[in-house]
C-alpha positions in Angstrom: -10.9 -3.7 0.6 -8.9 -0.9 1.3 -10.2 3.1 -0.6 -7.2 3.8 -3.1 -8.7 6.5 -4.9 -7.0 6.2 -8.7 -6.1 9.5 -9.2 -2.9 8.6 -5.7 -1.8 6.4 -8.9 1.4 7.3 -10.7 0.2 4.7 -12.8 -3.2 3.3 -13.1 -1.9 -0.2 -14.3 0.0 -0.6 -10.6 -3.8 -0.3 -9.2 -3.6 -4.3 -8.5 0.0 -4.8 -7.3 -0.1 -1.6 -5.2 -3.2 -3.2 -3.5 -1.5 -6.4 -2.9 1.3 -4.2 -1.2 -1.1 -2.7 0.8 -3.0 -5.9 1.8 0.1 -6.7 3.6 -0.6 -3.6 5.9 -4.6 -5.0 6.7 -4.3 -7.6 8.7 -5.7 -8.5 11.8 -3.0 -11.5 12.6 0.8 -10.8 11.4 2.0 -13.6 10.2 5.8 -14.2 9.1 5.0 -14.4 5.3 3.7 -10.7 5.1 5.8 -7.7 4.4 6.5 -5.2 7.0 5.6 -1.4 6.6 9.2 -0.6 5.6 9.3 -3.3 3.0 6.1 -2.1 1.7 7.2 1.5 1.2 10.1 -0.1 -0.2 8.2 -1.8 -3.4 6.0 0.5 -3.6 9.0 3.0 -4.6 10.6 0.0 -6.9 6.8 0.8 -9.1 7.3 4.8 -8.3 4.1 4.9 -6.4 5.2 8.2 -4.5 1.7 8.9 -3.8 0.3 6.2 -2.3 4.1 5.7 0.1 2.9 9.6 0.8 -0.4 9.0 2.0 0.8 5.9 3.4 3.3 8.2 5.7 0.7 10.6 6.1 -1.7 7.9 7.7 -4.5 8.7 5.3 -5.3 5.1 4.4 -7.5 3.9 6.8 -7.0 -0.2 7.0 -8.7 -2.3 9.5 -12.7 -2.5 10.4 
């Protein structure tokens, strides 16, 4: 499970969608039903998660072992 403190929320009720997004993004096999990074950022600004696409860009969530 990824760390996504809840205060990189715009909104605390996106907490489960905006890990799903990110879920996308932790994986050790890339498969052809995930999203890419861009299509990730992409929803993620669809739910106005600025934050999290900010950190994202930033590479301060760590995925991966």
């Amino acid at each position: 499970m990824i760390y996504l403190p809840t205060d990189w929320l715009v909104e605390p009720t996106n907490e489960s969608k905006v890990r799903e997004l990110l879920d996308n993004l932790n994986q050790d096999l890339i498969t052809d039903d995930l999203l890419t990074e861009s299509e990730v950022v992409s929803e993620l600004e669809k739910i106005g998660e600025t934050t999290v696409i900010e950190k994202l860009n930033n590479n301060e969530i760590a995925f991966g072992a």
